[in-house]
Structures are given as structure tokens and as C-alpha cells.
Residue, then its C-alpha position, 0 to 999 in steps of 0.5 A: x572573397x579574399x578580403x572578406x577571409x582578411x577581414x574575418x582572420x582580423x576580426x578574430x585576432x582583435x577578439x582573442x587579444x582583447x580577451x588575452x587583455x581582460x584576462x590579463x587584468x583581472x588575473x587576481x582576482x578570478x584567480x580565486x574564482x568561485x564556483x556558484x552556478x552563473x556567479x551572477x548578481x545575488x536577487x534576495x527573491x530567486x536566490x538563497x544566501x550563501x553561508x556553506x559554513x553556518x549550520x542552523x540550530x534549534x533556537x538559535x537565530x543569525x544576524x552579520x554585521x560589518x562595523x569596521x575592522x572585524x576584531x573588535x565587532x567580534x570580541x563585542x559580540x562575544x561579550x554579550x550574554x545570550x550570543x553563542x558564538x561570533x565569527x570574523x569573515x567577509x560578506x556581499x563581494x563579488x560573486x566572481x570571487x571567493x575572497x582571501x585577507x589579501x584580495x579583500x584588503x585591495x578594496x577591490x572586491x567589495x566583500x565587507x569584513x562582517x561578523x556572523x553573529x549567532x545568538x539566543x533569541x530567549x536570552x538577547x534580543x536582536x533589538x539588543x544587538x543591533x542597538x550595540x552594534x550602533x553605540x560602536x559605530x560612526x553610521x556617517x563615514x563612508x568605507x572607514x571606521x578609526x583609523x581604518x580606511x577602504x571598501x572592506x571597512x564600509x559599515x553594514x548589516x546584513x539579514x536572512x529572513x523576514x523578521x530579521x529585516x523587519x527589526x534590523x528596519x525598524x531599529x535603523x529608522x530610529x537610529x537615523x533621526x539622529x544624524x544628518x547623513x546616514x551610511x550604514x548598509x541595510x541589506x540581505x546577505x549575499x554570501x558570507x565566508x569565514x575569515x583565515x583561522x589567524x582572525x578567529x577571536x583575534x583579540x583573544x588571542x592578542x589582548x593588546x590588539x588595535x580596535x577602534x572600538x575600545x575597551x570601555x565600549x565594550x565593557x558598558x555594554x557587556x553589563x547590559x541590564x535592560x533588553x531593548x527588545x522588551x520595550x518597542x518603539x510604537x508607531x509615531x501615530x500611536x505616539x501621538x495619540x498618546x501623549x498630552x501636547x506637553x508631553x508631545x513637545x518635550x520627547x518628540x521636539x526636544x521641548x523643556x518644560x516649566x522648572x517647579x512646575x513638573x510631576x516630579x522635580x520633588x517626587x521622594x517616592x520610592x520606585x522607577x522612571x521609566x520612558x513614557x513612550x516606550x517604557x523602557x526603565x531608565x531611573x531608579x529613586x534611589x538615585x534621584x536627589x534634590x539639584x535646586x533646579x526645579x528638574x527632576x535630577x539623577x545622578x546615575x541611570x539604571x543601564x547605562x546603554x540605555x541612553x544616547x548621547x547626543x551635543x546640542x549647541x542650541x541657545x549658543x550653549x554647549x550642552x549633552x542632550x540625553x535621549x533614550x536608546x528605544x524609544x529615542x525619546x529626548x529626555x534632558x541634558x546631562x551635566x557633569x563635575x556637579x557638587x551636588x550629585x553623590x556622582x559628579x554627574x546630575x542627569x536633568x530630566x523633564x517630567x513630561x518624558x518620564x513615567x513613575x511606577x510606584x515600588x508597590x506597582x513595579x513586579x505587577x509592571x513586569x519590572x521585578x528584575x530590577x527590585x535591587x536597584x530600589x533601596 
């Protein structure tokens, strides 16, 4: 009986100071320590997301996006017509932890910083959005984004609802056709908490401020013309059954078609070009001269968002392969410091990735928001 009570006087010392070392090792962090009911693991399908700061309004939609230090992602977002508000702040940490500038920036929380970013859905789309989202981020670097280093800077974007996945989805699976690795986290927000006051519209604030997303990013995408939303990517089905064999080699597997012999390579018609698999408008006629290539050949697009650019050293050549933002159709090359081109840029098209709507045609088109760009 004596050694049994030994034994058990043992037994508990060892619990209490394991418990005392737990502790002691993770002061930090449970310092902070939240208040949610079991601070368990976040399941999309019993819980709800946790935003106790955001209050939803009558046509106004959300979407989070961690890209990076979180300055520049909100002075992007700011500047997009249509989004109504943008608030630095960290998301999907440890459930444990209720995080702060100074826990988060350990890297050992796993809170993300990410945007909250609320929009009109009448006036932007999400497609919009999280097509600019991807111009301003490496999507293949894990836990970093410039000069920015940890966990805190790991890419992702994080939905509430159906519909918003379904988008933030279908957008990302085109997106990823473009790179070999692929890291972005595609994921339903756990839980999101405002940033210090001090982060709020820092680059306001601090014009002069560090961002690896840079002044002119954020201005070409400020002036977008074109929503991406309007033009929707079909099925690779529906693509395929819509598309002559010639027009399938060239937007599906980067083909090139025959130089002289093309719908359009001597088109003078007035009107626009748009995407042939989505419709998307990408040239207007007043922007298209006569290169002597045999391609039809455009000095300027209507949106510059519109286009990905992408290097493509196939044949031993050093090229910049232009593809479309939705339809992520390849369309030709770009080529720059042309004498010919009224812009020192000769964008080289092929026919088959394009479709012609004659200026009589373009307002019957749905396209009469872009008449001023027809002289």
C-alpha cells in the first residue's frame, strides 16, 4: 500500500510539472487567448466564420484576400470602382489565439495577413477582383511575397458562401494553367480580426511606403474598362465543340497559323476584336495597322488588364506570349521598340483566337460602352 501511494504522489508531480512546461511554452501565445466556445479546429460544415467586426449590407458582397504585406493589397482594392471598403486584418490562425502585429509577425500563429474586401457586385465583379488579385501576386512562392518573408505572407484567398467559392474556383483553375507550381491557398475563412488602427489605409497614410506591389500595377488596374465577369470562360467541352480544329490548335495549344492566309491579317473594317472563346473585347480597328507580317498587328489593346503575359522561349527564341485575362485563350506575341507601330508595341495576333464585330454590329453586341474607342 505504501508504494502504491508513492507511486501515485509520483505520478502526479510528473503531471503538474509537465503541465507547468506546456505552459510555460506557450505563455505567448495563449496569453491572448480566445474566447470561442471549444477553440477547436474550424469544420466549414458546423461552423460559421468569424468576422465579429464585419456587418453585412444590402448589396454589398465579401471576399479576403491575403497577398503579401497587407498595405499594398488594400490600397489595390481601394482603388478599384465598385469596392466600398478594404480592411487590413489577419485571418484562418490558430483558433487558440486572438492575434496581434506582434504575435503574428512570429510566424508562429498561422494567421495570414489578408484583406477584407467589400464590394458592389453591380458595379464589380468578383471575377474582376480576383483576376487583380492574381496580376499582383507570385501564386508560385510559398510564405513570401517581395521582399517579405514568414507564414504571415503566404498567399491565399478565403470565402463565405457558395457562390464565392464557386467563382474564387473556376477563376483559380484557369489561373494555374499558367504555372507549373501553384501555391495560393483556396480556402473558406475561418476567422478574420482587424488589424492595429496604425495599418488601416497605411499607404494613405504613408504614400512613400514599402509594397511589392507597385505604383504602376496598382494604376493599370485602377483604369480597368473591361469586367471580366461579363465574359465567362465556357466549359473545355463547350470549347471544344465550338471551335473549328484550326481555331482549337491555336487558342487551346499555343498553335500559329499561316502568315497571308488568316481572316484578318488585311481587315480595314471599322469595329472590335474580341476573344473567340469567351468574347471578352481586347482590340479596337482604330488601333490595328499594317505590320508586313502577314498577322494581323495592333499597337495598343483596349484594357490593358485584359492580357497575361507570359515568356515562352519555344524554338530557342525569347518571346512574350500574350494570352487573355478570361478566357485564357493564347492569342500571339507581343513585341516592343517596332518602327512601325504608332507605339513602339506591335501586338502579333492570330486570326483564329479572334472574332470581328462590325461597328454597325457592336451596341446589338452588348458592346456600346466601348463606341469611344472606334474612331
Amino acid at each position: 500500500m505504501r508504494n502504491s501511494k508513492i507511486l501515485l504522489i509520483l505520478t502526479l508531480i510528473a503531471i503538474v510539472v509537465s503541465a507547468c512546461n506546456l505552459a510555460a511554452g506557450t505563455k505567448e501565445l495563449v496569453s491572448t487567448q480566445s474566447t470561442i466556445p471549444g477553440a477547436e479546429s474550424f469544420d466549414p460544415i458546423t461552423q460559421t466564420a468569424i468576422d465579429n467586426t464585419y456587418t453585412k449590407q444590402e448589396g454589398v458582397d465579401v471576399i479576403y484576400f491575403a497577398g503579401g504585406c497587407f498595405w499594398g493589397v488594400e490600397k489595390l482594392m481601394q482603388s478599384i470602382r465598385g469596392v466600398v471598403a478594404a480592411t487590413s486584418g489577419y485571418a484562418n490562425g490558430k483558433a487558440v489565439i486572438v492575434p496581434t502585429y506582434d504575435l503574428v509577425v512570429t510566424g508562429e500563429t498561422g494567421y495570414r495577413e489578408t484583406v477584407r474586401v467589400e464590394y458592389k457586385p453591380e458595379q464589380v465583379s468578383l471575377d474582376a477582383l480576383i483576376f487583380a488579385y492574381y496580376q499582383v501576386v507570385d501564386p508560385t512562392v510559398e510564405n513570401a511575397q517581395g521582399y517579405d518573408v514568414g507564414t504571415q505572407y503566404q498567399t491565399g484567398i478565403y470565402y463565405t458562401g457558395e457562390e464565392a467559392k464557386i467563382a474564387v474556383e473556376r477563376i483559380t483553375n484557369i489561373v494555374k494553367q499558367r504555372y507549373e507550381e501553384f501555391v495560393v491557398e483556396i480556402k473558406p475563412l475561418e476567422r478574420f480580426y482587424e488589424a492595429e488602427e496604425y495599418h488601416q489605409d497605411y499607404l494613405v497614410k504613408n504614400p512613400m511606403g514599402y509594397c511589392h506591389i507597385s505604383r504602376d500595377e496598382i494604376a493599370v488596374i485602377t483604369n480597368i474598362i473591361v469586367d471580366p465577369g461579363d465574359y465567362p470562360r465556357p466549359t473545355d467541352e463547350a470549347i471544344k465543340a465550338m471551335l473549328t480544329e484550326l481555331q482549337y490548335n491555336v487558342t487551346q495549344q499555343a498553335g500559329t497559323e499561316a502568315a497571308f492566309r488568316n481572316a484578318y491579317w488585311d481587315n480595314h473594317a471599322r469595329g472590335l476584336y474580341v476573344d473567340i472563346v469567351t468574347g471578352e473585347p481586347l482590340f479596337s480597328s482604330s488601333d490595328k495597322f499594317d505590320s508586313g507580317t502577314g498577322w494581323p498587328s495592333f499597337s495598343r489593346g483596349i484594357d490593358e488588364n485584359a492580357f497575361v503575359y507570359i515568356d515562352d522561349d519555344s524554338f530557342g527564341v525569347t518571346r512574350t506570349e500574350v494570352r487573355s485575362r478570361a478566357g485564357n485563350t493564347h492569342l500571339g506575341h507581343v513585341f516592343y521598340n517596332e518602327s512601325l507601330s504608332p507605339t513602339g508595341t506591335r501586338y502579333c495576333i492570330n486570326s483564329a483566337a479572334l472574332r470581328f464585330v462590325p461597328y454597325e454590329e457592336i451596341e446589338a453586341e452588348g458592346y456600346g460602352y466601348l463606341m469611344d474607342y472606334i474612331d
